[in-house]
Biopython code that builds the backbone (N, CA, C, O; Angstrom):
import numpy as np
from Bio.PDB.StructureBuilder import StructureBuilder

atoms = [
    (1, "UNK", "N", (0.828, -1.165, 0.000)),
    (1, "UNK", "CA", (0.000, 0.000, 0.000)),
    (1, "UNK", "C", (0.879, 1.237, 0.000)),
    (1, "UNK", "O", (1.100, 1.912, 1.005)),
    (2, "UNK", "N", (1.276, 1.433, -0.994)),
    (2, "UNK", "CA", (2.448, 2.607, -1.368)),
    (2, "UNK", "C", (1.728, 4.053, -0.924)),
    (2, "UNK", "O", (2.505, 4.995, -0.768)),
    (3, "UNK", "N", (0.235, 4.308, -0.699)),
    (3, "UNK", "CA", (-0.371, 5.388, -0.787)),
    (3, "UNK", "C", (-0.823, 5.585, 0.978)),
    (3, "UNK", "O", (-1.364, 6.565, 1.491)),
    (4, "UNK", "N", (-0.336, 4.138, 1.722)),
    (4, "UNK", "CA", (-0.577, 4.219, 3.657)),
    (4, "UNK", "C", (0.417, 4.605, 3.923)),
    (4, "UNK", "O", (1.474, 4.493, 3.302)),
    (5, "UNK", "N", (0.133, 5.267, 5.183)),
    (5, "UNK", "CA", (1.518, 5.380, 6.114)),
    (5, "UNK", "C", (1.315, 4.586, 7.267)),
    (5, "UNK", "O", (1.727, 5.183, 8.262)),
    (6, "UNK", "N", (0.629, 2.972, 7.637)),
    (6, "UNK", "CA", (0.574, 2.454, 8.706)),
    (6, "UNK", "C", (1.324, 1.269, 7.955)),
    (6, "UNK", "O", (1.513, 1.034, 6.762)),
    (7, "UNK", "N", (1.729, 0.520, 9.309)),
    (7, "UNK", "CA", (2.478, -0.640, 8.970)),
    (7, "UNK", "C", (2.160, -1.671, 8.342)),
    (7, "UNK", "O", (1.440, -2.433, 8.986)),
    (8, "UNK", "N", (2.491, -2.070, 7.063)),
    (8, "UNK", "CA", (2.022, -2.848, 6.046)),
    (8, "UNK", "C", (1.441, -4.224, 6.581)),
    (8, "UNK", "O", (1.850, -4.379, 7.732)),
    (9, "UNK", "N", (0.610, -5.319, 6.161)),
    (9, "UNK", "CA", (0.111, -5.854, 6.382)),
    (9, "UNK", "C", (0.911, -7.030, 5.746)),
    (9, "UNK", "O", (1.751, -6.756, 4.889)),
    (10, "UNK", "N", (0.662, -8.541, 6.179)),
    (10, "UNK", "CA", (-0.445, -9.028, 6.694)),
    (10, "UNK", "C", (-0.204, -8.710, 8.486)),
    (10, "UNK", "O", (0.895, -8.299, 8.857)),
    (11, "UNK", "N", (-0.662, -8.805, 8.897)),
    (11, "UNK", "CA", (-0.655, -8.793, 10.719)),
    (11, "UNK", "C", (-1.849, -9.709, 10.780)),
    (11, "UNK", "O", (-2.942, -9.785, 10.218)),
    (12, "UNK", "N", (-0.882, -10.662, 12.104)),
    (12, "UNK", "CA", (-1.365, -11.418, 12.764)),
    (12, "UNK", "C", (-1.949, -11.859, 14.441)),
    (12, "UNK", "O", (-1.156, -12.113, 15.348)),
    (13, "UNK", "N", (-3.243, -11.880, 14.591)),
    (13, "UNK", "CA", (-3.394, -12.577, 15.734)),
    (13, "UNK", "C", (-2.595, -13.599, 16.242)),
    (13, "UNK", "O", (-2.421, -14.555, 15.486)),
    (14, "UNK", "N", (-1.918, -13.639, 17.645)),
    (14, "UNK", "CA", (-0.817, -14.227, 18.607)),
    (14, "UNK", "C", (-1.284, -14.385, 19.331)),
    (14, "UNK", "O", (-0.441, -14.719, 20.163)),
    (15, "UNK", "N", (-2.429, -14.415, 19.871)),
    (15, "UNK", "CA", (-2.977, -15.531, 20.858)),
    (15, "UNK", "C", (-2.537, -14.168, 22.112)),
    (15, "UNK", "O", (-2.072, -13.029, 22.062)),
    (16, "UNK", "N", (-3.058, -15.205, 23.252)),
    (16, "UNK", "CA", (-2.894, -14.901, 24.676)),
    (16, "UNK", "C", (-1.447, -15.073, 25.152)),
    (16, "UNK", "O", (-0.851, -16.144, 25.040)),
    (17, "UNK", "N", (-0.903, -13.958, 25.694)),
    (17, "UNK", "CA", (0.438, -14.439, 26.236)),
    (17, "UNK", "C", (0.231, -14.695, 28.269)),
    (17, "UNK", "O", (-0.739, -15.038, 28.945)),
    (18, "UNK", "N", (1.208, -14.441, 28.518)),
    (18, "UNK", "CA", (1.046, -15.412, 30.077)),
    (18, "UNK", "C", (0.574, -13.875, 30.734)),
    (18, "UNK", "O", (0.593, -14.095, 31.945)),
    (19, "UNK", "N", (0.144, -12.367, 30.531)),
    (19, "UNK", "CA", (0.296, -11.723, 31.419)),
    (19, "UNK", "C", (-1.798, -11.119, 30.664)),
    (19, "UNK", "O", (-2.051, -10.078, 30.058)),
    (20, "UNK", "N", (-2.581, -11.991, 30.965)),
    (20, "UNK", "CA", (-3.496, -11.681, 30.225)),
    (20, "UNK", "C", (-3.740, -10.848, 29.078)),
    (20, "UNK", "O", (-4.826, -10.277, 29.175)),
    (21, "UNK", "N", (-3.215, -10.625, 28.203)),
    (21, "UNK", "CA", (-3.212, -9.914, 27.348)),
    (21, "UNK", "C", (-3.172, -10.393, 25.691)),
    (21, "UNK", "O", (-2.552, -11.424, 25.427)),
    (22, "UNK", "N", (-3.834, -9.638, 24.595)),
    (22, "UNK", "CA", (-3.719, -10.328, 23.162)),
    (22, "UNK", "C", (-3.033, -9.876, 22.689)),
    (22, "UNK", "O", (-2.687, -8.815, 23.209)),
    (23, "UNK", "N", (-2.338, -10.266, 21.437)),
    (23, "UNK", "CA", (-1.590, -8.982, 20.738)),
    (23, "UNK", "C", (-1.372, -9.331, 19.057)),
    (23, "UNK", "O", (-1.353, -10.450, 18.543)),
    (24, "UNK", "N", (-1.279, -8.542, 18.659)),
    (24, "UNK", "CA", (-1.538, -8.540, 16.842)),
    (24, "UNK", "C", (-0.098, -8.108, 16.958)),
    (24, "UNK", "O", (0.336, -7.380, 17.851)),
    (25, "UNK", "N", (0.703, -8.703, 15.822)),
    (25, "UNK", "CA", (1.997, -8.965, 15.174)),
    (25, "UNK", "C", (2.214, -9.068, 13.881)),
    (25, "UNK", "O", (1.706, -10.090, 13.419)),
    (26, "UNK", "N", (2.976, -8.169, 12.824)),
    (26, "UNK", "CA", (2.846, -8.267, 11.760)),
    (26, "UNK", "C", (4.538, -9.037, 11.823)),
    (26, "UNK", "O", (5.363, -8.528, 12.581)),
    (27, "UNK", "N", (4.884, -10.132, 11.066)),
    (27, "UNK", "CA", (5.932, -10.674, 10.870)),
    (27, "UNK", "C", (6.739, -10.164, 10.130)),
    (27, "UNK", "O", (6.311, -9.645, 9.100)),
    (28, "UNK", "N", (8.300, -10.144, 10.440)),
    (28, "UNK", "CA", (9.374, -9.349, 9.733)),
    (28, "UNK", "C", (10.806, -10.400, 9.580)),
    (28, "UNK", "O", (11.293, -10.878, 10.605)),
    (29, "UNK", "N", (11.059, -10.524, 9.010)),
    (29, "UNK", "CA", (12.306, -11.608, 8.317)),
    (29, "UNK", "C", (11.787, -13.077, 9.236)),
    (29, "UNK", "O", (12.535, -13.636, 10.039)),
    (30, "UNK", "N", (10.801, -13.401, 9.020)),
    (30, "UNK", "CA", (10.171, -14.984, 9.384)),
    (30, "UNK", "C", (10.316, -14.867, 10.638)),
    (30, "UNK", "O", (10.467, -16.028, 11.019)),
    (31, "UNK", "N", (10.375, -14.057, 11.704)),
    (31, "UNK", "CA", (9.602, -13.521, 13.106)),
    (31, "UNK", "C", (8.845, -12.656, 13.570)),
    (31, "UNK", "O", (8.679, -11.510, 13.151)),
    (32, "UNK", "N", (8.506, -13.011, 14.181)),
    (32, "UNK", "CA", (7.185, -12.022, 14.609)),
    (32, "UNK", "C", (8.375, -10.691, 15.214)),
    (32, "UNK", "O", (9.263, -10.678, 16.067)),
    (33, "UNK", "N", (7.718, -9.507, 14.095)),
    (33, "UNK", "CA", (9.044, -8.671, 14.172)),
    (33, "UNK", "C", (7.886, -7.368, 15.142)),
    (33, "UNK", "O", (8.026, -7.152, 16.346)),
    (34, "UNK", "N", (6.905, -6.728, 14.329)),
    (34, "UNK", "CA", (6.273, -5.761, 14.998)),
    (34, "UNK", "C", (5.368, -5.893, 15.763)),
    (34, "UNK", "O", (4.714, -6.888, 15.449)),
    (35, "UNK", "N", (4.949, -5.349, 16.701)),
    (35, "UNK", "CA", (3.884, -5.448, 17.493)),
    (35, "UNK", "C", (2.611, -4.207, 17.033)),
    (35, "UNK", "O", (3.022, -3.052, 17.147)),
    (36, "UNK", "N", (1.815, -4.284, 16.765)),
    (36, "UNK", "CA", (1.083, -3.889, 16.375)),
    (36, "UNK", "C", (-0.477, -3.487, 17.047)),
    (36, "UNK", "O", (-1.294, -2.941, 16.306)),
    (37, "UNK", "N", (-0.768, -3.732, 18.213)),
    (37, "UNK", "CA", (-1.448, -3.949, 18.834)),
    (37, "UNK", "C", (-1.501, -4.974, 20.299)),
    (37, "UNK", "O", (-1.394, -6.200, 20.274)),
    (38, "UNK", "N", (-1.690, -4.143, 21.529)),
    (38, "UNK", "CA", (-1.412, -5.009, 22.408)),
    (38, "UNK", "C", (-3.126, -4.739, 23.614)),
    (38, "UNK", "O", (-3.436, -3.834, 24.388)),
    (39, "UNK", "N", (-3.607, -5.626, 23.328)),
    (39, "UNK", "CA", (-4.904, -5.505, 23.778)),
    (39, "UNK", "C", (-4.901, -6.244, 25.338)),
    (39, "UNK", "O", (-5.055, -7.445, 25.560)),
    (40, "UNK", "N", (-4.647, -5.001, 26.482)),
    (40, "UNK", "CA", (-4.158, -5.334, 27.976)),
    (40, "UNK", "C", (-5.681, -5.571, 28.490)),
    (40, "UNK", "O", (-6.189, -4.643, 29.121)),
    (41, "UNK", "N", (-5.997, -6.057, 28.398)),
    (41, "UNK", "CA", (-7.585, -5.418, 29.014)),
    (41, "UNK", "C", (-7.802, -6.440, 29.376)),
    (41, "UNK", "O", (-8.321, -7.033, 28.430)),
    (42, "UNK", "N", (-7.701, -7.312, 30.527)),
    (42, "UNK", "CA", (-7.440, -9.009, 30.682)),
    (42, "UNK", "C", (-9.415, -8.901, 31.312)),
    (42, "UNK", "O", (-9.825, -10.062, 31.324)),
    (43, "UNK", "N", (-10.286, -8.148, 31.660)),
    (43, "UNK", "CA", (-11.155, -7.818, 31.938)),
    (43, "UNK", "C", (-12.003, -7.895, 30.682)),
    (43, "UNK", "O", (-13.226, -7.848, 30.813)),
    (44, "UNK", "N", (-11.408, -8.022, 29.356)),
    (44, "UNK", "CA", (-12.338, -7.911, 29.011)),
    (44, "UNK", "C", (-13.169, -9.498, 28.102)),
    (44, "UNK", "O", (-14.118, -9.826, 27.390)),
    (45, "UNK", "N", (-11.612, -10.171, 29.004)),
    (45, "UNK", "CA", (-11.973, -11.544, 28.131)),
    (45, "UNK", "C", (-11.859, -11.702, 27.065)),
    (45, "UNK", "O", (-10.868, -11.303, 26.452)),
    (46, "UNK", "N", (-13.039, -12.461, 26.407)),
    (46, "UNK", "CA", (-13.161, -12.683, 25.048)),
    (46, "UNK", "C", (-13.661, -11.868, 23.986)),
    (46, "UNK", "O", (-13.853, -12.294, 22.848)),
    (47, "UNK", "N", (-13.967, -10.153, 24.534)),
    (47, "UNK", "CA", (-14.066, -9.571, 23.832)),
    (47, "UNK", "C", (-12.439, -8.636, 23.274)),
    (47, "UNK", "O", (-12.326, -7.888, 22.303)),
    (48, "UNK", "N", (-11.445, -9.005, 24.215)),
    (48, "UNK", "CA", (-10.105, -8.537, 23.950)),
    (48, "UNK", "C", (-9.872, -9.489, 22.866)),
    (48, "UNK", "O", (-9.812, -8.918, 21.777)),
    (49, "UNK", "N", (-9.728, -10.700, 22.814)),
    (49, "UNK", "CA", (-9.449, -11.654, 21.803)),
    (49, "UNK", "C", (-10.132, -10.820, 20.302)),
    (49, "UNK", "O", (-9.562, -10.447, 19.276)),
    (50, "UNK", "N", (-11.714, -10.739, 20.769)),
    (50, "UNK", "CA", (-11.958, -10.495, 19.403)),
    (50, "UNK", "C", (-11.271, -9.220, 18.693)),
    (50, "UNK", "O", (-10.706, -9.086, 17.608)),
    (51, "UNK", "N", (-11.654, -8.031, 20.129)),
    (51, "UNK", "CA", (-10.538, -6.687, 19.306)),
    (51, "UNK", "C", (-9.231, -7.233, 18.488)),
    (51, "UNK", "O", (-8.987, -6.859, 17.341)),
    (52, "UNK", "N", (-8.604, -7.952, 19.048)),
    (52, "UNK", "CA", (-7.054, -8.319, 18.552)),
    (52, "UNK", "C", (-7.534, -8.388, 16.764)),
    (52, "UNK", "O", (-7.173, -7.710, 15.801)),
    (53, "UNK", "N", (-8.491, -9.533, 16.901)),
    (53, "UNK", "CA", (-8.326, -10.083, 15.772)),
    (53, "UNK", "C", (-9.593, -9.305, 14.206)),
    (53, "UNK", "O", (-9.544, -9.441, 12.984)),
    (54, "UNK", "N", (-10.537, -8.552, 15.118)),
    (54, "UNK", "CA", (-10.389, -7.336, 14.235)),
    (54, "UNK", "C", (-9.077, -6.557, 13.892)),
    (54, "UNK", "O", (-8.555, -6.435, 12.783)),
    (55, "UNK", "N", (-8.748, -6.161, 14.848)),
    (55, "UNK", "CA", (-7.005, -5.599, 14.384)),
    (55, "UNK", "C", (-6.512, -6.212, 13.458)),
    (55, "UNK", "O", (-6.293, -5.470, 12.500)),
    (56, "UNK", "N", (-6.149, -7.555, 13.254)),
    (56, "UNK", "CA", (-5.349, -7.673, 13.022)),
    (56, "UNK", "C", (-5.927, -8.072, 11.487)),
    (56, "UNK", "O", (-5.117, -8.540, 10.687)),
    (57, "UNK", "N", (-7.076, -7.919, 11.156)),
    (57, "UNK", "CA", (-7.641, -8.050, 9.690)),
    (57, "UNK", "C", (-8.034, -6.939, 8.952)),
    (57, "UNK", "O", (-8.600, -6.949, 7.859)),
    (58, "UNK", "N", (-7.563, -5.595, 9.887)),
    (58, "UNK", "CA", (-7.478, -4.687, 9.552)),
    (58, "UNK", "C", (-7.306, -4.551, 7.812)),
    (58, "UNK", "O", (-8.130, -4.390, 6.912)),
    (59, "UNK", "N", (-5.606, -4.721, 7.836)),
    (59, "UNK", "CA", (-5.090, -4.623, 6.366)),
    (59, "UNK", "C", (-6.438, -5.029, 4.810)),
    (59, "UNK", "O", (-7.243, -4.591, 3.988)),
    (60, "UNK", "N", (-5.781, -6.127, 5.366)),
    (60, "UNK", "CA", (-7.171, -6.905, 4.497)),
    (60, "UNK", "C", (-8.477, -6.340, 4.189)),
    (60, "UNK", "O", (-8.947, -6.297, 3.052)),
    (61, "UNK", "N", (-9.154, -5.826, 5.441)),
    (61, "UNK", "CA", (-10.101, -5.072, 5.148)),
    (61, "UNK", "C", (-10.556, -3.783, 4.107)),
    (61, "UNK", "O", (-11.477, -3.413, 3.380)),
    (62, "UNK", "N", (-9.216, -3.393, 4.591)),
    (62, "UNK", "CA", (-9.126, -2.122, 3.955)),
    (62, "UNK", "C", (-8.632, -2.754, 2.540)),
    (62, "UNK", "O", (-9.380, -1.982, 1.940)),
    (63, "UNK", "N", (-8.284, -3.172, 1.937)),
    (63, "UNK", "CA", (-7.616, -3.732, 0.913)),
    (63, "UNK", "C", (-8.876, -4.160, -0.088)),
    (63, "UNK", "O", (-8.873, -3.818, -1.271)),
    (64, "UNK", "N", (-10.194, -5.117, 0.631)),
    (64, "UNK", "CA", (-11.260, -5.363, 0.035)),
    (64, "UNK", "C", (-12.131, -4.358, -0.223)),
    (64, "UNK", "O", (-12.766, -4.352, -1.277)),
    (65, "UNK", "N", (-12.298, -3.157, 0.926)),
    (65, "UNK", "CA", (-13.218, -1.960, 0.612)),
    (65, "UNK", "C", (-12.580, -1.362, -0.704)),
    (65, "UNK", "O", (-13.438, -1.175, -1.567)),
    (66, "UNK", "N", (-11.399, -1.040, -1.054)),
    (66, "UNK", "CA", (-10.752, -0.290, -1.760)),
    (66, "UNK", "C", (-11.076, -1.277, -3.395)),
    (66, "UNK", "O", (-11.325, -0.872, -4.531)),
    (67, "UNK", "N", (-10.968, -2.301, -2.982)),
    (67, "UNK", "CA", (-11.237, -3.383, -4.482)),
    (67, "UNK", "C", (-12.597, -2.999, -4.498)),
    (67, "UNK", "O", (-12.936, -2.446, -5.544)),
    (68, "UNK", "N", (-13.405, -3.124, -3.706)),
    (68, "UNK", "CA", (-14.945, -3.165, -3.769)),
    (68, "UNK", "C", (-15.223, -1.515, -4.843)),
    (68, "UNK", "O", (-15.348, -1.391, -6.062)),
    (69, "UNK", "N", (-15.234, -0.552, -3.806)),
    (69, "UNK", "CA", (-15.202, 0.497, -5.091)),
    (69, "UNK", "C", (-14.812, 0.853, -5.899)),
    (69, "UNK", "O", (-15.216, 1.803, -6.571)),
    (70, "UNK", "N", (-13.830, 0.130, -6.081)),
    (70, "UNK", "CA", (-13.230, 0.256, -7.906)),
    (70, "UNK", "C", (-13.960, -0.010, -8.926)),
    (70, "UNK", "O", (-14.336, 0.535, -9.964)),
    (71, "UNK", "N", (-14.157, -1.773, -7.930)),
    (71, "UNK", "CA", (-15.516, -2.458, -9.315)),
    (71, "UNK", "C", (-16.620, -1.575, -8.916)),
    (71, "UNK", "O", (-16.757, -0.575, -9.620)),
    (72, "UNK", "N", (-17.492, -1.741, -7.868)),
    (72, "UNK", "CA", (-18.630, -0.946, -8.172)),
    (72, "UNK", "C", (-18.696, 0.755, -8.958)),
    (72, "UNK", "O", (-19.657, 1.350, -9.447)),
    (73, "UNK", "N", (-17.749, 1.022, -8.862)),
    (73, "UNK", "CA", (-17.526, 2.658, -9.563)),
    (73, "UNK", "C", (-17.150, 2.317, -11.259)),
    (73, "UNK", "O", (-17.351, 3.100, -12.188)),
    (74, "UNK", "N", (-16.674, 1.212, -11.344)),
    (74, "UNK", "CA", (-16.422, 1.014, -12.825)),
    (74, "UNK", "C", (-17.596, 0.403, -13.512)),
    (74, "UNK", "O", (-17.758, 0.851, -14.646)),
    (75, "UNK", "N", (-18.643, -0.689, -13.055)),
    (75, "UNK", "CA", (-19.579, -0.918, -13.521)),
    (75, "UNK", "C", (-20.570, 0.086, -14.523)),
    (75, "UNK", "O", (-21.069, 1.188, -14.296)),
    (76, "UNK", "N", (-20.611, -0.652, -15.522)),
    (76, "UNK", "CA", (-21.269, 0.355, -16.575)),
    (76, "UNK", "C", (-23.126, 0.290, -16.043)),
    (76, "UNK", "O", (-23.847, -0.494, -15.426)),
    (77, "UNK", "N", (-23.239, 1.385, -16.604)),
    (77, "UNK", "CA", (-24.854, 1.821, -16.841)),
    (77, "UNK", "C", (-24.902, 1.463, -14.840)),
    (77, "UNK", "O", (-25.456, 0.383, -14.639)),
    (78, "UNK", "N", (-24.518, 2.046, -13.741)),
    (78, "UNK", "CA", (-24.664, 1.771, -12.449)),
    (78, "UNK", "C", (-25.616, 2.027, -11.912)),
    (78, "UNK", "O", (-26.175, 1.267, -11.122)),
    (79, "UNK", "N", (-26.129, 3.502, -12.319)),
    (79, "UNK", "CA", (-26.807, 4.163, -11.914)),
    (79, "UNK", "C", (-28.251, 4.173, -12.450)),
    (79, "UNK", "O", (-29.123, 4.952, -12.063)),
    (80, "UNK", "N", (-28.395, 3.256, -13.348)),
    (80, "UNK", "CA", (-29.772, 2.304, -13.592)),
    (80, "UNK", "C", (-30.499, 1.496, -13.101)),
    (80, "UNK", "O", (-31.682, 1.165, -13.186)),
    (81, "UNK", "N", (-28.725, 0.927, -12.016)),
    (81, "UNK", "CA", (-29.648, -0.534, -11.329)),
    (81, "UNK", "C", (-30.574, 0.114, -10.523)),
    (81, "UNK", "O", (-30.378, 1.249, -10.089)),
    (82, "UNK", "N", (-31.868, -0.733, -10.229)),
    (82, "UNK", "CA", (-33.000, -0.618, -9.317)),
    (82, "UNK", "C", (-32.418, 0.174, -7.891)),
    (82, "UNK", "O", (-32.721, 1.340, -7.639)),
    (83, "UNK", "N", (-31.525, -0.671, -7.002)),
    (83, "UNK", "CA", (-31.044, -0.393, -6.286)),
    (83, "UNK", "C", (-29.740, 0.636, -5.803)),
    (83, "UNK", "O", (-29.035, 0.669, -4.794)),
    (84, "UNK", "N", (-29.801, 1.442, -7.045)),
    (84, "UNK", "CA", (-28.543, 2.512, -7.318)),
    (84, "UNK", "C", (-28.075, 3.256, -6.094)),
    (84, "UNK", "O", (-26.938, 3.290, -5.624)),
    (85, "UNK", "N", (-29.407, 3.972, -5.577)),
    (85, "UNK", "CA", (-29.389, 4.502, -3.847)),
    (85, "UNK", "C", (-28.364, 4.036, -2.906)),
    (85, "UNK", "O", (-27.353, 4.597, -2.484)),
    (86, "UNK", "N", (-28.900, 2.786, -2.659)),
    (86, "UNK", "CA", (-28.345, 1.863, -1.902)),
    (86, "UNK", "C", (-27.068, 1.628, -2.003)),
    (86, "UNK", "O", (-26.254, 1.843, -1.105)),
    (87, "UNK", "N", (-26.827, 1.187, -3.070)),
    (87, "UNK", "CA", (-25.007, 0.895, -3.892)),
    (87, "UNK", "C", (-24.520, 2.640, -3.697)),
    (87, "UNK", "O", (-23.489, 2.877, -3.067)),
    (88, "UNK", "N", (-25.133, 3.495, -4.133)),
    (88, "UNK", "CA", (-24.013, 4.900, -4.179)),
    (88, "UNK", "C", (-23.630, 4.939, -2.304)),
    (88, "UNK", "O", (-22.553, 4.966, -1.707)),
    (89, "UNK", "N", (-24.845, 4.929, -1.889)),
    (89, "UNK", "CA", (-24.826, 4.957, 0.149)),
    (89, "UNK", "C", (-23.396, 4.321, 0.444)),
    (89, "UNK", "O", (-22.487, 4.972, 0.960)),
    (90, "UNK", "N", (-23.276, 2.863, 0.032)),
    (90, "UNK", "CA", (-22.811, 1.710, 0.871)),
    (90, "UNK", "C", (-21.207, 2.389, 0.236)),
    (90, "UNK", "O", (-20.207, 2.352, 0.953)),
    (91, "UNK", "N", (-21.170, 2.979, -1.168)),
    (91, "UNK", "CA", (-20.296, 3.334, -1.358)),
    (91, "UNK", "C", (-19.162, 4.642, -1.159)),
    (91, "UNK", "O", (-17.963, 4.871, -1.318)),
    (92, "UNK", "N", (-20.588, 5.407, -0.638)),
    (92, "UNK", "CA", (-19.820, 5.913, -0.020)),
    (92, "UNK", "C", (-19.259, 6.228, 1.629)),
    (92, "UNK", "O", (-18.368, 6.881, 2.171)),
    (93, "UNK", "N", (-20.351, 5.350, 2.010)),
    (93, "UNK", "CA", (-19.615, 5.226, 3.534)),
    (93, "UNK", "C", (-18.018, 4.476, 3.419)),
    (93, "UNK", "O", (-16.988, 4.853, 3.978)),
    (94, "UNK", "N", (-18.212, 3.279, 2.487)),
    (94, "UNK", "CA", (-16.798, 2.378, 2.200)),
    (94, "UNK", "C", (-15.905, 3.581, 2.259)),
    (94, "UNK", "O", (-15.088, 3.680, 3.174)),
    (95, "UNK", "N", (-16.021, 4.530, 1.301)),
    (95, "UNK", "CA", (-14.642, 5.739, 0.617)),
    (95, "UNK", "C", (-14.693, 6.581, 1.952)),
    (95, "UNK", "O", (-13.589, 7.068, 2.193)),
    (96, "UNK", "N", (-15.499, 6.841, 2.733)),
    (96, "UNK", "CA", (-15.544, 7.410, 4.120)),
    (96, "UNK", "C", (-14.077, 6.581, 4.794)),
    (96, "UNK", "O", (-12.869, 6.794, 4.894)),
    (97, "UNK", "N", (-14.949, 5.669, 5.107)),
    (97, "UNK", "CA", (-13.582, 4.774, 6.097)),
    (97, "UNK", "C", (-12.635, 4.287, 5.407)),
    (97, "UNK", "O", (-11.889, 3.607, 6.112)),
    (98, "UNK", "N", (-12.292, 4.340, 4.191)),
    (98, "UNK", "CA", (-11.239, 4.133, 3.294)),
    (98, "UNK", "C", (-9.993, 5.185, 4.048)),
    (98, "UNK", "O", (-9.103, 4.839, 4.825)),
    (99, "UNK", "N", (-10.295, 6.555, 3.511)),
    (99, "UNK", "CA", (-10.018, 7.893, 3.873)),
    (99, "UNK", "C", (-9.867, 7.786, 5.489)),
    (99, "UNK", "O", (-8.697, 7.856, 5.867)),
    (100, "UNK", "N", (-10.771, 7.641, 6.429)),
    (100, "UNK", "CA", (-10.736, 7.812, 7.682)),
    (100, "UNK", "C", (-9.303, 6.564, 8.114)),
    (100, "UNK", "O", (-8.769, 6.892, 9.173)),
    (101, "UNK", "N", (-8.607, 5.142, 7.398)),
    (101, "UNK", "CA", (-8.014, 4.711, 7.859)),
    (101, "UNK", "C", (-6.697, 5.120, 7.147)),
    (101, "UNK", "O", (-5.550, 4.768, 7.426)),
    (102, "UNK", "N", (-7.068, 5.825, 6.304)),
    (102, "UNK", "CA", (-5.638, 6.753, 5.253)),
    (102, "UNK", "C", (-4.903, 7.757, 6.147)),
    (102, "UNK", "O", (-3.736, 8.094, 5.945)),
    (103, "UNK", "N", (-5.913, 8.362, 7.479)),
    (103, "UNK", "CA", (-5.836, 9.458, 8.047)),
    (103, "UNK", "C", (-5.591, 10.716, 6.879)),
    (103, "UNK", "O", (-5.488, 11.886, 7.246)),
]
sb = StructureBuilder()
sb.init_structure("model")
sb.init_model(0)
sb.init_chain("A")
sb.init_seg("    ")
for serial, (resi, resn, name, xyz) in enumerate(atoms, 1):
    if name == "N":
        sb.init_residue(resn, " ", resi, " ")
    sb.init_atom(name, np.array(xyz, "f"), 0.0, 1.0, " ", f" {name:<3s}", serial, name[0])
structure = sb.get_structure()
């Protein structure tokens, strides 16, 4: 992603370490090189797990929104389909948080 300034992806969920805590790791010369997220919140259980691993699909995410409006913006005659409203909405909340994770 030549056009981010956050730490390139893939990043990975690492599980629970011994001091309750999750943590997302993007790997760097075949070790887990960056830390990327360290979700201390041993309170919050299994909803810390899940933060992690939203985190850590972050990249990806953003990677599919950005594919998603390409095709839907390139589709010919778009603004015919029945449901055009709907598709311009969804599209542009996507380019919202596209932008909002571009900072």
């Amino acid at each position: 992603m030549s056009d981010s300034k956050h730490t390139p992806g893939p990043w990975h969920y690492s599980g629970v370490d011994a001091l309750p805590r999750v943590r997302v790791n993007r790997e760097h010369s075949g070790t887990t090189g960056f830390l990327i997220a360290d979700c201390n919140n041993s309170h919050l259980g299994g909803e810390a797990v899940a933060n992690a691993k939203l985190i850590a699909a972050a990249p990806e995410l953003l990677e599919a929104l950005k594919g998603m409006i390409h095709v839907v913006r390139k589709l010919p005659n778009i603004d015919a389909y029945p449901l055009w409203e709907e598709v311009e909405t969804a599209c542009n909340a996507a380019q919202s948080s596209v932008a909002k994770a571009k900072g």
